[in-house]
N, C-alpha and C positions, 0 to 999 in steps of 0.2 A: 504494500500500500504506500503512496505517496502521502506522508505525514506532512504538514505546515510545519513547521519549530514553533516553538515559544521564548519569548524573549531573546531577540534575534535581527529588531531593527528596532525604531523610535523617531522622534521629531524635532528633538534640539539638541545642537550642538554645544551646550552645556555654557552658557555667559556668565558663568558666576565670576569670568576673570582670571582661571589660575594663573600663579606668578610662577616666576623662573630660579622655584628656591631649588628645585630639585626635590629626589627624593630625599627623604629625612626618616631619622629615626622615629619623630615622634608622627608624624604620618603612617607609617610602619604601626605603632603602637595604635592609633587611634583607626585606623582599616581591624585590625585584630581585634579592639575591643568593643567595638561596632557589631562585628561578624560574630563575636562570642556572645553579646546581651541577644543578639536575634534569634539564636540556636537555643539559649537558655530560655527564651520566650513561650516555643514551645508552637508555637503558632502565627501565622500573620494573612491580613486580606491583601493581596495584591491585585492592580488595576494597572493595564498595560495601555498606553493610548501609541499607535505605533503606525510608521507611513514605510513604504516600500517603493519606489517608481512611483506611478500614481493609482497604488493600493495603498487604501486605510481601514483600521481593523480598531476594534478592541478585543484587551481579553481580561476576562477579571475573574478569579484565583483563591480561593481559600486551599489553603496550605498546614498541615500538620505534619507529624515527626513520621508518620506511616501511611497518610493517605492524604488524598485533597480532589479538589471540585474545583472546574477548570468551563468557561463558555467563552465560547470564540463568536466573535460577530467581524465579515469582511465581508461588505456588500453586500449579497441577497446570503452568505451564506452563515448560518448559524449551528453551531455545532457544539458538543460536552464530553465532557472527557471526566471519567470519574476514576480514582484508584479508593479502593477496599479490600482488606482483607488479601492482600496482595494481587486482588485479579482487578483489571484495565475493564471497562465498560465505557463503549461510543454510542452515539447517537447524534443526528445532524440532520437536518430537513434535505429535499431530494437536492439541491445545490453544494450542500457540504458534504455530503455522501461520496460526490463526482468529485468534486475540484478540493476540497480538505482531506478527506478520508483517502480518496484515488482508487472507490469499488467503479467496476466497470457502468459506464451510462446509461445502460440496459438494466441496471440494478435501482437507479436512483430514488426512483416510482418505489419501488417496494421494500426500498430498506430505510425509507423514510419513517424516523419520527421512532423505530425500534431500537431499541438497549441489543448492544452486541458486544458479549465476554471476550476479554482475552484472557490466555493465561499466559505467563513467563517465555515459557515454550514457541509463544507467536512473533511469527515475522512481524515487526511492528513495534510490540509490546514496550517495551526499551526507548523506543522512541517516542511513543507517549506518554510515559510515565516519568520520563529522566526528571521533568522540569515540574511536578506535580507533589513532590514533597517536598518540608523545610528546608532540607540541606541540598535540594538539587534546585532550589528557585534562590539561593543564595548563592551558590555557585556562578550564576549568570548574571550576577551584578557587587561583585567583588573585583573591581579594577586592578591591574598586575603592573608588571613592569616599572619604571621611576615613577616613583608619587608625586603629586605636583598639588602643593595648598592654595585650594582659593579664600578668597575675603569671605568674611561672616556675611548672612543676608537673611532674607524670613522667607521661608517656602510654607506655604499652607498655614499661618500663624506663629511659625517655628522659629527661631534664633537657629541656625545653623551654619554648621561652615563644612568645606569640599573637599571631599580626597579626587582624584583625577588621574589615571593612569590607560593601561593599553584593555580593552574592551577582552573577553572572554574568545577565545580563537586566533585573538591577535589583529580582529579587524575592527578599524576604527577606535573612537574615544570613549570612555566611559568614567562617569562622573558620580559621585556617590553623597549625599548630605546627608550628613548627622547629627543632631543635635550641639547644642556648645555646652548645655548646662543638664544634669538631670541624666536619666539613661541611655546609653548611644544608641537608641535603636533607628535604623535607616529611617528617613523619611520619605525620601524619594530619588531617585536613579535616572540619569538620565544617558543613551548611549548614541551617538552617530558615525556617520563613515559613508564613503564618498561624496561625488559632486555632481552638480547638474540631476541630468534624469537617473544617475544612476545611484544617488543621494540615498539613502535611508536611518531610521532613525526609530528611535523610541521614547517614552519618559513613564515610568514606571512610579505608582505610589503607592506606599506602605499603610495601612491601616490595623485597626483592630489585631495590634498585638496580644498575645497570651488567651487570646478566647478560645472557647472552645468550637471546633472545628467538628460540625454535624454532617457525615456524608449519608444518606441515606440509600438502602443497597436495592438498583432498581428491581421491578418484578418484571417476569416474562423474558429475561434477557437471553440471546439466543446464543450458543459458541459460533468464535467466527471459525470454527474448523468445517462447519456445517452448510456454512455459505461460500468459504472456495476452494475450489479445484485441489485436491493433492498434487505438493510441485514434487516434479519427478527428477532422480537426482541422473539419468540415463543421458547419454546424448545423442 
């Protein structure tokens, strides 16, 4: 199946200013205790507002230590992505079926609007699942490479200031705010890379740390082993 990714482009190219201290220790210290209050959390709402060429999407994310709830909206297409109990369950109207999911065209009509299991075992599984728990939706917005500090400023009410370094893959910038006073828990994330049309970007915001995170286990859900083809490993 052709999977979308999650958190993988956005919309600003991060103006908070970084300066040209370089990386620094305490940059270093403050990305790590950032990354360690959000893992200790336990939980977080994530809201992805994200542009690609001239695709725009949201995707907003509840996230726990072993499972989370995931809905995608990119133009007509709307899709959900559930992990529980370690098994992946999709669902997506006939448009996300075709163009998110990647079941054949001829399926779209009928696997609309159905809960379909994965287990481990599925091609796929892996790749929608990676970005659907706390430490895999952390992972895609922990900037690397020389840290670079920008100036205090107020995001969403917040007094914060900016760690800044090279984006997850190595493409593009990624920009991380944190608190200045109080517990570092990210507030918001913002990542880009390229130029012109071939531009993309994201900005990512943090919510509803430490709650608890209700995935509820769809009924009726079908295995996808049932819907396709056994691939044959012959040539």
């Amino acid at each position: 199946m052709a999977l979308a990714p999650f958190l993988t482009a956005g919309v600003s190219g991060g103006g908070e200013a970084a300066n040209a201290l370089g990386s620094s220790t305490a940059e270093s210290h403050a990305l790590k205790a950032a990354m360690a209050a959000a893992t200790n959390a336990g939980s977080v709402r994530i809201t992805v507002q994200f542009v690609t060429g001239r695709s725009t999407g949201e995707v907003v994310q509840d996230s726990g230590r072993d499972s989370g709830l995931q809905t995608v909206a990119i133009g007509k297409e709307r899709a959900s992505v559930l992990l529980l109990g370690g098994v992946a369950y999709i669902s997506g109207n006939r448009q996300a079926v075709v163009s998110y999911f990647g079941f054949p065209t001829s399926t779209g009509t009928l696997l609309a609007g159905r809960w379909i299991s994965l287990e481990p075992s599925d091609s796929g599984y892996h790749a929608l699942t990676g970005n659907l728990t706390l430490s895999g939706a952390l992972v895609n917005v922990r900037p690397s490479g020389p840290l670079l500090a920008g100036k205090q400023l107020t995001v969403h009410g917040r007094l914060v200031r900016s760690i800044s370094g090279v984006a997850p893959g190595g493409q593009g910038r990624l920009t991380l705010f944190v608190p200045v006073k109080g517990k570092p828990l990210p507030v918001e994330a913002v990542e880009s890379s390229g130029s012109g049309k071939s531009a993309a970007g994201e900005i990512v915001k943090f919510s509803r740390w430490g709650e608890h995170v209700q995935v509820p286990k769809p009924s009726g859900a079908v295995s996808i082993d049932t819907l396709l083809p056994p691939i044959s490993s012959s040539t």
